[in-house]
mmCIF entry with sequence, helices, sheets and N, C-alpha, C, O atoms, coordinates in Angstrom:
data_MODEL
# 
_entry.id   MODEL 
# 
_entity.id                         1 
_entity.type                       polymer 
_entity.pdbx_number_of_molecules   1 
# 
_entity_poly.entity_id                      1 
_entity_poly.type                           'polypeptide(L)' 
_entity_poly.nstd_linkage                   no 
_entity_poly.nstd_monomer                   no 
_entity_poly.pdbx_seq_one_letter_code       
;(UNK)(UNK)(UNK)(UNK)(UNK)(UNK)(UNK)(UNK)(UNK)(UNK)(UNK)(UNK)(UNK)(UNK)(UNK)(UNK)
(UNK)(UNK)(UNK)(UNK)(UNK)(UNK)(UNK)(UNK)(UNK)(UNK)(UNK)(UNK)(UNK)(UNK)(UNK)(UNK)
(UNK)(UNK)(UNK)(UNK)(UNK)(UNK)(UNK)(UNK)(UNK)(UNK)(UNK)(UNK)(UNK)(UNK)(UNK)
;
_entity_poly.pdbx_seq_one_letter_code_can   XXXXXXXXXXXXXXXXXXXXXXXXXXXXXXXXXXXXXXXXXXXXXXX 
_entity_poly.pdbx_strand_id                 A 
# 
loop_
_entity_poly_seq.entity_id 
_entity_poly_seq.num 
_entity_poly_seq.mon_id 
_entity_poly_seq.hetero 
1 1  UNK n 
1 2  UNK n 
1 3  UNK n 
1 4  UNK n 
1 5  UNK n 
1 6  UNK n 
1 7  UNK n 
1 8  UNK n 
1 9  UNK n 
1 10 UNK n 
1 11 UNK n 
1 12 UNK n 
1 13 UNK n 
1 14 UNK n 
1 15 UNK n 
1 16 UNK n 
1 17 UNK n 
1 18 UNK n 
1 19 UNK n 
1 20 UNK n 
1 21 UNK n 
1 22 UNK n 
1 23 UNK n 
1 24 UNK n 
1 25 UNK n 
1 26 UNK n 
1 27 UNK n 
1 28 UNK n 
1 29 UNK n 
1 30 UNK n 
1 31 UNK n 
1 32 UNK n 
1 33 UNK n 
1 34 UNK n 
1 35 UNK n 
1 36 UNK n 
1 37 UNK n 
1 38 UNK n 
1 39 UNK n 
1 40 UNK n 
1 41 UNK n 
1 42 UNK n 
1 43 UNK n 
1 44 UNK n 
1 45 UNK n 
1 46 UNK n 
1 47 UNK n 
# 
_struct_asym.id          A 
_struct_asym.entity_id   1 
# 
loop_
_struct_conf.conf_type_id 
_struct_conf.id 
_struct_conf.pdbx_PDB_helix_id 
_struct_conf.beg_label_comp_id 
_struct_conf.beg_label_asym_id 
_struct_conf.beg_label_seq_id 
_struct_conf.pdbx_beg_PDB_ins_code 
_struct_conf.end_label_comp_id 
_struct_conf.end_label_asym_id 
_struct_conf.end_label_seq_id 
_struct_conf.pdbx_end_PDB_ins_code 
_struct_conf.beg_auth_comp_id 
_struct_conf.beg_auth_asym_id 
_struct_conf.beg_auth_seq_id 
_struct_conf.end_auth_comp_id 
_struct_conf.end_auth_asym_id 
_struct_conf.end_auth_seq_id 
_struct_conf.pdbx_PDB_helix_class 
_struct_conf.details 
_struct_conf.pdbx_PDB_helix_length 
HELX_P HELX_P1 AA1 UNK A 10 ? UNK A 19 ? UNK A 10 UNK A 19 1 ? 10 
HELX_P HELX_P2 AA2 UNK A 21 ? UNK A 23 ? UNK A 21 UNK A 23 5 ? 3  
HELX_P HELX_P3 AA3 UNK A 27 ? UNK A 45 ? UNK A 27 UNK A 45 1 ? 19 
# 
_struct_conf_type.id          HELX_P 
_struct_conf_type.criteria    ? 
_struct_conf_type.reference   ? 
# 
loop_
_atom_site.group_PDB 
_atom_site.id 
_atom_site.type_symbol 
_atom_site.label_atom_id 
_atom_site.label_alt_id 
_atom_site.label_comp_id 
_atom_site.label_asym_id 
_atom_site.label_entity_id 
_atom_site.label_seq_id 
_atom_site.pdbx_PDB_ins_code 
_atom_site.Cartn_x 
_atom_site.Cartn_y 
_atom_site.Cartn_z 
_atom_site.occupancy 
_atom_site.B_iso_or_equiv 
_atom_site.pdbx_formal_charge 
_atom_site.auth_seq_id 
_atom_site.auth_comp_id 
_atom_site.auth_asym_id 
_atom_site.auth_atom_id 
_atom_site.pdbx_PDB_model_num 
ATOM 1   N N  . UNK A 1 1  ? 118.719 85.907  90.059  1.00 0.00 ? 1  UNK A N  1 
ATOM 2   C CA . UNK A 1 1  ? 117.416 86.486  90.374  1.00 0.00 ? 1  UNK A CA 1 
ATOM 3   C C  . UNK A 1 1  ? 116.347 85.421  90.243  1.00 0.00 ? 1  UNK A C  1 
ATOM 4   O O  . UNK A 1 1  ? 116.224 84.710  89.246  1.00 0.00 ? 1  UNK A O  1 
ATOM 5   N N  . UNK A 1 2  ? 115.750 85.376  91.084  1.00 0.00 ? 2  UNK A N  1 
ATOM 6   C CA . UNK A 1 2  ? 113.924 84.788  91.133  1.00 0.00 ? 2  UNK A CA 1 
ATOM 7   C C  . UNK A 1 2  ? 112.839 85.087  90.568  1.00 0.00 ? 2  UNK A C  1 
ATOM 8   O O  . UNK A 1 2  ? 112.140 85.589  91.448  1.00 0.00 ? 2  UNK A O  1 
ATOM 9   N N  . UNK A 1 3  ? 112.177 85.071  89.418  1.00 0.00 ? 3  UNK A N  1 
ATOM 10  C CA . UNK A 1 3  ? 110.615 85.272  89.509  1.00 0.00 ? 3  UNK A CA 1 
ATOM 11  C C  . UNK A 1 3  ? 110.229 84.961  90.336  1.00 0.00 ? 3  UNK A C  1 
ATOM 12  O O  . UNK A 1 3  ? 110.640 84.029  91.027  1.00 0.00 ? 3  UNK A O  1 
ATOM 13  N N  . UNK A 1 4  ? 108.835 86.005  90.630  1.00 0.00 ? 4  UNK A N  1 
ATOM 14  C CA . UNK A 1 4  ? 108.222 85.553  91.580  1.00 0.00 ? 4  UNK A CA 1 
ATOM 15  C C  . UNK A 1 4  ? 106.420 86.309  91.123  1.00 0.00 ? 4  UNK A C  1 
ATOM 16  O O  . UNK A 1 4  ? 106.264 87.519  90.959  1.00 0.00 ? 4  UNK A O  1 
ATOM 17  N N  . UNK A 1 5  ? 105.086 85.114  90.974  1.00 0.00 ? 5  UNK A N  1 
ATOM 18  C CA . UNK A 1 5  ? 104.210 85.696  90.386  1.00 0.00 ? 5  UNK A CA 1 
ATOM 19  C C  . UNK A 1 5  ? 103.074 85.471  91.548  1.00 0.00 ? 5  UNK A C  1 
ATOM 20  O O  . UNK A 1 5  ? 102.578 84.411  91.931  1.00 0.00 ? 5  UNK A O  1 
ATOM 21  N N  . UNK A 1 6  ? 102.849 86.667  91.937  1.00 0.00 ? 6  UNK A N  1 
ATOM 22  C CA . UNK A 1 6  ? 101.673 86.634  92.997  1.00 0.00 ? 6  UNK A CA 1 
ATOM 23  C C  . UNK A 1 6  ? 100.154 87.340  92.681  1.00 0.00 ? 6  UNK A C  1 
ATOM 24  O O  . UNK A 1 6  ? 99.953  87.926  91.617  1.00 0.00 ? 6  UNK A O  1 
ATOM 25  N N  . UNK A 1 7  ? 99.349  87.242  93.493  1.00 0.00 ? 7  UNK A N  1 
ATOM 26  C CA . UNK A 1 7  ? 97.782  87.718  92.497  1.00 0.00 ? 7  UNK A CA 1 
ATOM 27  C C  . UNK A 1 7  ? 97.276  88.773  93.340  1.00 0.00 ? 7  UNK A C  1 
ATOM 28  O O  . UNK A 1 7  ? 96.487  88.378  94.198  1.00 0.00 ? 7  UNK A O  1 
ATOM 29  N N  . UNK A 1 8  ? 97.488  89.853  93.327  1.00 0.00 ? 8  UNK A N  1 
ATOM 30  C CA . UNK A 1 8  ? 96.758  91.161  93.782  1.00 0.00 ? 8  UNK A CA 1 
ATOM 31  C C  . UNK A 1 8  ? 95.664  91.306  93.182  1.00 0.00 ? 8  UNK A C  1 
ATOM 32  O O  . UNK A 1 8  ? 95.269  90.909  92.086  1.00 0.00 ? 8  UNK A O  1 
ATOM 33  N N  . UNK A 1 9  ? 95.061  92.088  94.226  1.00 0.00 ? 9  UNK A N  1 
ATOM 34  C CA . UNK A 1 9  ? 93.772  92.552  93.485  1.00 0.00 ? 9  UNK A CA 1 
ATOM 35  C C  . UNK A 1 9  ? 94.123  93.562  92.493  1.00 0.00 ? 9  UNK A C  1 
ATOM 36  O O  . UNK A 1 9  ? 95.186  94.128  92.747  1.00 0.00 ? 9  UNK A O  1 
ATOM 37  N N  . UNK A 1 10 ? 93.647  93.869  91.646  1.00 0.00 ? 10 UNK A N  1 
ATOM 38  C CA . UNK A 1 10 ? 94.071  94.715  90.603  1.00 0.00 ? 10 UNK A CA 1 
ATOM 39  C C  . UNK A 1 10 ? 93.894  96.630  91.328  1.00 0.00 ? 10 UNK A C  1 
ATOM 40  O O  . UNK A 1 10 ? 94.759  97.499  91.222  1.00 0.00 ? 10 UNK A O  1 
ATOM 41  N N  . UNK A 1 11 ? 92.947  96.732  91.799  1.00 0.00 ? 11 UNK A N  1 
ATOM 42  C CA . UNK A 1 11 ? 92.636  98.080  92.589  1.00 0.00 ? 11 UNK A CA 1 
ATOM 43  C C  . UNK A 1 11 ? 93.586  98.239  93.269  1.00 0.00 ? 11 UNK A C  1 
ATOM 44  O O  . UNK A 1 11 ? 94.220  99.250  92.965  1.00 0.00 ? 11 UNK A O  1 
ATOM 45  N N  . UNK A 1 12 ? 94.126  97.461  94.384  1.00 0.00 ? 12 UNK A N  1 
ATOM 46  C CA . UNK A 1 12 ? 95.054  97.291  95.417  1.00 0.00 ? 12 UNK A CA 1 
ATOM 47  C C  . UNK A 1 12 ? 96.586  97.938  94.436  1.00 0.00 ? 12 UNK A C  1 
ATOM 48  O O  . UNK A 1 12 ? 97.161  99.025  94.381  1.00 0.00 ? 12 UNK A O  1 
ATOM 49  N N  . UNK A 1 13 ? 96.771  96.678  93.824  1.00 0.00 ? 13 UNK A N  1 
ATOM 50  C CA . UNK A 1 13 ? 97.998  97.178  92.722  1.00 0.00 ? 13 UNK A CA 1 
ATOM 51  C C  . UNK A 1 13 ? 98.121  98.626  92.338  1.00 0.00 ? 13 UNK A C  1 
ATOM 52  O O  . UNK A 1 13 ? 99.047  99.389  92.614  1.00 0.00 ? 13 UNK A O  1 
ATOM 53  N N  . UNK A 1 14 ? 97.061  98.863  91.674  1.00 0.00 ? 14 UNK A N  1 
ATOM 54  C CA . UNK A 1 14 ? 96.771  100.232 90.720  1.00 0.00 ? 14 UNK A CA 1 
ATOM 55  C C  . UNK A 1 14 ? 96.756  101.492 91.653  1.00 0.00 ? 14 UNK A C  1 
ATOM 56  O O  . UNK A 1 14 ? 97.122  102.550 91.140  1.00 0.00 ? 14 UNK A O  1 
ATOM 57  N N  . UNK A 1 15 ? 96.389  101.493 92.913  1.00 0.00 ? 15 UNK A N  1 
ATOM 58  C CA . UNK A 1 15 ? 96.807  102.467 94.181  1.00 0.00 ? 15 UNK A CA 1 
ATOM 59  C C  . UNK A 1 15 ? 98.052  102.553 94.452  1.00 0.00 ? 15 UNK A C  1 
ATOM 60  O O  . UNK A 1 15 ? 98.720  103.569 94.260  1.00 0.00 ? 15 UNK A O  1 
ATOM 61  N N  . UNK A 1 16 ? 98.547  101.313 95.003  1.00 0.00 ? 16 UNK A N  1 
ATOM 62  C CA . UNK A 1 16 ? 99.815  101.156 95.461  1.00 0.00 ? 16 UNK A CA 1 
ATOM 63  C C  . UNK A 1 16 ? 100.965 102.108 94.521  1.00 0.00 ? 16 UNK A C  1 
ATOM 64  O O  . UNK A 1 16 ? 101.860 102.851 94.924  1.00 0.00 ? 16 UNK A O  1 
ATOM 65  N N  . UNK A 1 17 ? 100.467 101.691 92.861  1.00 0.00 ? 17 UNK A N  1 
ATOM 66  C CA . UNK A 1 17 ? 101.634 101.841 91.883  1.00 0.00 ? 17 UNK A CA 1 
ATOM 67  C C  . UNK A 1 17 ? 101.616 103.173 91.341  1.00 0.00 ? 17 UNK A C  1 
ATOM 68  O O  . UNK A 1 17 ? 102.486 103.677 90.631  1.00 0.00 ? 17 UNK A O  1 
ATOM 69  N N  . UNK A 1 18 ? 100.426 103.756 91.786  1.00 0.00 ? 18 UNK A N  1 
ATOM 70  C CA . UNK A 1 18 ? 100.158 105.514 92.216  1.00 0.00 ? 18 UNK A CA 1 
ATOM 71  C C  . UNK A 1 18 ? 100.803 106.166 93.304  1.00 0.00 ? 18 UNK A C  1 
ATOM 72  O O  . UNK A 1 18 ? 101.181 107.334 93.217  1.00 0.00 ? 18 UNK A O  1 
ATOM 73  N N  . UNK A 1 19 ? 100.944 105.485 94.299  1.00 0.00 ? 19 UNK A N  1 
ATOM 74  C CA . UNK A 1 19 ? 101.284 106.158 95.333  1.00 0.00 ? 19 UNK A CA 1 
ATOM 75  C C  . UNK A 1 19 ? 102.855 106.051 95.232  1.00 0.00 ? 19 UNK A C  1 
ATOM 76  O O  . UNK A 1 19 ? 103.487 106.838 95.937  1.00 0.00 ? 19 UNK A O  1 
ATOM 77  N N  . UNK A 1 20 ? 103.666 105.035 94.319  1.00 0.00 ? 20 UNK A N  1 
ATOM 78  C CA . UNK A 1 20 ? 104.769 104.758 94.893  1.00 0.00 ? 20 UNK A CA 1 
ATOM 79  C C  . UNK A 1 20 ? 105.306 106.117 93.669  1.00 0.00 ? 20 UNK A C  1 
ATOM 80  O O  . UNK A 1 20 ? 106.268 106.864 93.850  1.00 0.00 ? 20 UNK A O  1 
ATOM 81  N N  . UNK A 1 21 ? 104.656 106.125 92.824  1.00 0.00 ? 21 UNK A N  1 
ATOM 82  C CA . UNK A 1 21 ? 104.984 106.952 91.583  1.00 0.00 ? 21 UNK A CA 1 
ATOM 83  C C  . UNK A 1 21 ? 105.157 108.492 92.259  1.00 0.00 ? 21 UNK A C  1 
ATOM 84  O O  . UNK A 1 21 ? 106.211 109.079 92.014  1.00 0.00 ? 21 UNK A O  1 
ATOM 85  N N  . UNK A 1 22 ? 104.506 108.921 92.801  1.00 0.00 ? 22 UNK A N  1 
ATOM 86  C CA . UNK A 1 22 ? 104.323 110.137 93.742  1.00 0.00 ? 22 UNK A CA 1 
ATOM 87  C C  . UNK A 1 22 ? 105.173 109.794 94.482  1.00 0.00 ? 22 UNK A C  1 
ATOM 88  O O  . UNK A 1 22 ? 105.245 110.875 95.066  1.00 0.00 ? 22 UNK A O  1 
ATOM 89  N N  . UNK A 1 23 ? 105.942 109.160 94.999  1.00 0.00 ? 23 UNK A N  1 
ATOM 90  C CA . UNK A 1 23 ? 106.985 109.021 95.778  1.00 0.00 ? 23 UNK A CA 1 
ATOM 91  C C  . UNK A 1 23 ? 108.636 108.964 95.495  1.00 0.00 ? 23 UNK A C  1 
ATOM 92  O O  . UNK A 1 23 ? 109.620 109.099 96.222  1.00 0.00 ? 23 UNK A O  1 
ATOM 93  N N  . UNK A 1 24 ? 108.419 108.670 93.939  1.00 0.00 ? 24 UNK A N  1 
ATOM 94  C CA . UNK A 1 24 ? 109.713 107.947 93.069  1.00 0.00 ? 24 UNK A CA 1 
ATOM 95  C C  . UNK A 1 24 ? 109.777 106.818 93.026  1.00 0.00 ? 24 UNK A C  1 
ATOM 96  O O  . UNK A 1 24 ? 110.618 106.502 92.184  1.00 0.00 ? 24 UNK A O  1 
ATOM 97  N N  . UNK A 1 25 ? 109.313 105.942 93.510  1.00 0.00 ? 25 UNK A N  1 
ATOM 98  C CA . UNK A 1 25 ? 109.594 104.342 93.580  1.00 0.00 ? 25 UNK A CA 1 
ATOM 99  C C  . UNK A 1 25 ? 109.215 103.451 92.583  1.00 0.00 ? 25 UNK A C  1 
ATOM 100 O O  . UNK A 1 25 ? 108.482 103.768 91.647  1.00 0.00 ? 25 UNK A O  1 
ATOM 101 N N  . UNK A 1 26 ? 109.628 102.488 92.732  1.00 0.00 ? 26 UNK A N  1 
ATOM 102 C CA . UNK A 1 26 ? 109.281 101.257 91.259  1.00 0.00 ? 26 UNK A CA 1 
ATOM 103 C C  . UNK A 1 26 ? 108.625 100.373 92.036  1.00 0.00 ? 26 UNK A C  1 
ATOM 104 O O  . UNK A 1 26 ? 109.105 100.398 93.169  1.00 0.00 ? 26 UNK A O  1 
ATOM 105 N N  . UNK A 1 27 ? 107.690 99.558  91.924  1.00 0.00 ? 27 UNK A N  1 
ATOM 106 C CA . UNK A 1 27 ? 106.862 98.576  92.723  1.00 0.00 ? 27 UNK A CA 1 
ATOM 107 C C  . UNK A 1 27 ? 107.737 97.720  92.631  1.00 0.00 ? 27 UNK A C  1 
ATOM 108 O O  . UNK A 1 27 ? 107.484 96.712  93.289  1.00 0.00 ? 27 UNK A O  1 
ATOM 109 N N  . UNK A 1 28 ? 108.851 97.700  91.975  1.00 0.00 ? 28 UNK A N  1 
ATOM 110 C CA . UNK A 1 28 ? 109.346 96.048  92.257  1.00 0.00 ? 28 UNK A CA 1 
ATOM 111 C C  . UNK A 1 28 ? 110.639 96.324  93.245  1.00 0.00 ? 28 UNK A C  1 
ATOM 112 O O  . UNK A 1 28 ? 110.753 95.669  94.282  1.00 0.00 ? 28 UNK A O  1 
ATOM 113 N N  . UNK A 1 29 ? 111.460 97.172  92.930  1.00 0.00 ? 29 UNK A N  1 
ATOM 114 C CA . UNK A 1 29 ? 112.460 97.856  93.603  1.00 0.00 ? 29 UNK A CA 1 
ATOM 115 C C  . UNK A 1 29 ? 111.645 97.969  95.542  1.00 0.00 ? 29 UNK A C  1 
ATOM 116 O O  . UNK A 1 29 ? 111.988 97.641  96.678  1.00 0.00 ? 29 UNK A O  1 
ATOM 117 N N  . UNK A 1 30 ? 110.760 98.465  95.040  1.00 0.00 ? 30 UNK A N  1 
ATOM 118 C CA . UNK A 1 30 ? 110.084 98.406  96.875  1.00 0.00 ? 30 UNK A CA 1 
ATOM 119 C C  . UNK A 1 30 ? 109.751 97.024  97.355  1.00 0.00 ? 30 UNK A C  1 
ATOM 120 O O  . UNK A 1 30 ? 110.099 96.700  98.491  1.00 0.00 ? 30 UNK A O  1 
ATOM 121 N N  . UNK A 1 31 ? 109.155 96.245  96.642  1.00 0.00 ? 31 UNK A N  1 
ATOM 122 C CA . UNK A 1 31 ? 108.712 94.727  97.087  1.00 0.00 ? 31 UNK A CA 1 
ATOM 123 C C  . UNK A 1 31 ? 109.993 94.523  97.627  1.00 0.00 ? 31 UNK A C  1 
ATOM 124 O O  . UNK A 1 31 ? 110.179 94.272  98.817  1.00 0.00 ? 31 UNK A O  1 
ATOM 125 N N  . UNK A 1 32 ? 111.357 94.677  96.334  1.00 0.00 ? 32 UNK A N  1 
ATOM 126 C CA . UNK A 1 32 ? 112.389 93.225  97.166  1.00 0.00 ? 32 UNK A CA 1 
ATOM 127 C C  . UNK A 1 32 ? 113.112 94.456  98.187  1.00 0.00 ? 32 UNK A C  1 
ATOM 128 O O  . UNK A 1 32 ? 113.918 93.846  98.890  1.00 0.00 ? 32 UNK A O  1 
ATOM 129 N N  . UNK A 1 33 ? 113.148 95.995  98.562  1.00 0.00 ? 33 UNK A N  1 
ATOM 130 C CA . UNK A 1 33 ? 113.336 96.745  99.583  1.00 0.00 ? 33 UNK A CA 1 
ATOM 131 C C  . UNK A 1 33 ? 112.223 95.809  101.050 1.00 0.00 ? 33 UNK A C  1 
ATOM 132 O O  . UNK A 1 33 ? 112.723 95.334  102.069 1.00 0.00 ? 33 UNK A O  1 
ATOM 133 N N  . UNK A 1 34 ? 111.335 95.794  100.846 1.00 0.00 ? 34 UNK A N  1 
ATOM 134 C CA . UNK A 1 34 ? 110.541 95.225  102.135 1.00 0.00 ? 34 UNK A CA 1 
ATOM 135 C C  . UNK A 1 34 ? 110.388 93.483  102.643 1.00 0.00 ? 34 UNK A C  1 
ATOM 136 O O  . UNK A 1 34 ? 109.788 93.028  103.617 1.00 0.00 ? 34 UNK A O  1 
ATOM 137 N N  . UNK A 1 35 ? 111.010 92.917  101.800 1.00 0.00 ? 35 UNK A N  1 
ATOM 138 C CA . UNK A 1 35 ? 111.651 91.284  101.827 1.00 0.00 ? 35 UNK A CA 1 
ATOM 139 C C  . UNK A 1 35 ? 112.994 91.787  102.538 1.00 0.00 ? 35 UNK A C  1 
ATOM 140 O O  . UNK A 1 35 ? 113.394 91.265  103.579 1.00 0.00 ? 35 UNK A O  1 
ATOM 141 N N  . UNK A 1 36 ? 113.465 92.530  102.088 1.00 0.00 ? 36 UNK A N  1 
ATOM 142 C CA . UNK A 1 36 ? 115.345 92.478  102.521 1.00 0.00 ? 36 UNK A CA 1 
ATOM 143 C C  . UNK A 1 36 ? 114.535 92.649  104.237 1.00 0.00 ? 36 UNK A C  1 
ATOM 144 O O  . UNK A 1 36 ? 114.429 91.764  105.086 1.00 0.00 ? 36 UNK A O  1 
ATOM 145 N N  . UNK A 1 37 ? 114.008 94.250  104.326 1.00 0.00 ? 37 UNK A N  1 
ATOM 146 C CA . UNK A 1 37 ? 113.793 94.339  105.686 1.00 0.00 ? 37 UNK A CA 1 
ATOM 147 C C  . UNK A 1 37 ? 112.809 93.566  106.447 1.00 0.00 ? 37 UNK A C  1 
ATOM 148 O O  . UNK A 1 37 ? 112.569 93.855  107.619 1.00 0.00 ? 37 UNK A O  1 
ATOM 149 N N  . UNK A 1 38 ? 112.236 92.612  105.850 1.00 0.00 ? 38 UNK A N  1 
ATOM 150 C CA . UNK A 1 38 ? 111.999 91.998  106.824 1.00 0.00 ? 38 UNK A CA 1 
ATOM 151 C C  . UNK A 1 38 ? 112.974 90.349  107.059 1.00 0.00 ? 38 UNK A C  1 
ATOM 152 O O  . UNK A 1 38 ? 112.852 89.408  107.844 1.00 0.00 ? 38 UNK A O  1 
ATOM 153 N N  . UNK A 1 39 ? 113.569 90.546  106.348 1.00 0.00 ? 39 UNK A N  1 
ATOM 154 C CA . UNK A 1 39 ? 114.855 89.455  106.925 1.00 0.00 ? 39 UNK A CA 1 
ATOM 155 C C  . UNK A 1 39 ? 115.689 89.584  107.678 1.00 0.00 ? 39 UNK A C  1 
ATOM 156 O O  . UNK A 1 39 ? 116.146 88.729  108.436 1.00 0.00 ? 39 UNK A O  1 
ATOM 157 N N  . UNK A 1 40 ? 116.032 90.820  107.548 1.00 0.00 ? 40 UNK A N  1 
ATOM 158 C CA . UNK A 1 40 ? 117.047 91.362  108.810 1.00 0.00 ? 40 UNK A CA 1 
ATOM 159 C C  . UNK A 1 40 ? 116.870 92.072  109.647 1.00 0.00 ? 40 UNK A C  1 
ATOM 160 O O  . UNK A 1 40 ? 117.742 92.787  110.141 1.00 0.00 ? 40 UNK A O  1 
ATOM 161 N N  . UNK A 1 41 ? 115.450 92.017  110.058 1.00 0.00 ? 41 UNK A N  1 
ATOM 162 C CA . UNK A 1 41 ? 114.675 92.375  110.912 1.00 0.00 ? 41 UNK A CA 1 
ATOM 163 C C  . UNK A 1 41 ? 114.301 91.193  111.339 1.00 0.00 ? 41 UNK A C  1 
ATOM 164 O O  . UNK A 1 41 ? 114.357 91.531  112.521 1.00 0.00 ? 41 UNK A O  1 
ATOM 165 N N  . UNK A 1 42 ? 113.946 90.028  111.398 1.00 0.00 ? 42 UNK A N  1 
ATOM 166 C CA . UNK A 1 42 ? 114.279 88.880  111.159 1.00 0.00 ? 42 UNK A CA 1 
ATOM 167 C C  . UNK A 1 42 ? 115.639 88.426  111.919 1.00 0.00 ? 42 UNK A C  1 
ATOM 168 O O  . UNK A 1 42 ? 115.555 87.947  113.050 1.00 0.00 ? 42 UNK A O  1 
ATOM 169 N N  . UNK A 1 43 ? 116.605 88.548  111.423 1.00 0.00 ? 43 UNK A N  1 
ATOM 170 C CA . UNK A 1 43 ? 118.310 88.120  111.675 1.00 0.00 ? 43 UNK A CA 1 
ATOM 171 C C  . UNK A 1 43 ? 118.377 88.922  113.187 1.00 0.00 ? 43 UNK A C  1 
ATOM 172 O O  . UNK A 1 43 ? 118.802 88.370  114.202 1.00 0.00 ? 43 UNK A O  1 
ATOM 173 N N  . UNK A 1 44 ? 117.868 90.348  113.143 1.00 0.00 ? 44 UNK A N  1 
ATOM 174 C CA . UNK A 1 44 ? 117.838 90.974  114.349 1.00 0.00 ? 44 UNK A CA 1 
ATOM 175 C C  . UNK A 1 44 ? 117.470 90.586  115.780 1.00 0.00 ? 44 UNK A C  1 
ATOM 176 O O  . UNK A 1 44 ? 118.048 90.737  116.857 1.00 0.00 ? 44 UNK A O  1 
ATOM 177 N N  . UNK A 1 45 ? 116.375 90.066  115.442 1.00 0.00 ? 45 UNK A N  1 
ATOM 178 C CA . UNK A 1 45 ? 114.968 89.078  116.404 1.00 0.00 ? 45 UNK A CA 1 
ATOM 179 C C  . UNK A 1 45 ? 115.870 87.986  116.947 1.00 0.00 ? 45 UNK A C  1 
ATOM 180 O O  . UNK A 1 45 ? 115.784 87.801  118.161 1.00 0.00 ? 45 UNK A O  1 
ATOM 181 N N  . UNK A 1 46 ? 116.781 87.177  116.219 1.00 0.00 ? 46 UNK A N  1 
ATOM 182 C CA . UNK A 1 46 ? 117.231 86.253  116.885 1.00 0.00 ? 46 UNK A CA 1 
ATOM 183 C C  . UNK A 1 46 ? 118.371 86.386  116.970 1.00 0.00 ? 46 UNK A C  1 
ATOM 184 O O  . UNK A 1 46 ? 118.920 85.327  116.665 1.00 0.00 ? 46 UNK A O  1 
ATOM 185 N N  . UNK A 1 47 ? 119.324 87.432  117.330 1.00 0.00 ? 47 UNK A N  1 
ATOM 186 C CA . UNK A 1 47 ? 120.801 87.206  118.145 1.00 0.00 ? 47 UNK A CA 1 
ATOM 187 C C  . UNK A 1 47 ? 120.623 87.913  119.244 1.00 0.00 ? 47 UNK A C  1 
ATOM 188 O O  . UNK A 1 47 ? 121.516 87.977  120.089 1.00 0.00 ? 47 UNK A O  1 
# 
C-alpha cells in the first residue's frame, strides 16, 4: 500500500464525508474505488 497526502479544502472534505456516510461509504475505500475506475477506464480507451 501507498500513502498518499493531498490538501482539500476542509468544507469540501466535511460534505463529501457526510454524504458518503448517508450512503455507507468510507472516503478512503471510495477515493481508491474512483483511481481503480479511472484506470480501467483508461486501459479501455486504448485497446
Amino acid at each position: 500500500m501507498q500513502s498518499v497526502t493531498i490538501r482539500i479544502p476542509k468544507k469540501l472534505y466535511s460534505d463529501y464525508k457526510k454524504t458518503l456516510l448517508e450512503q455507507g461509504k468510507i472516503v478512503t475505500y471510495d477515493v481508491r474505488r474512483y483511481m481503480n475506475d479511472v484506470v480501467e477506464n483508461h486501459k479501455k480507451g486504448q485497446k
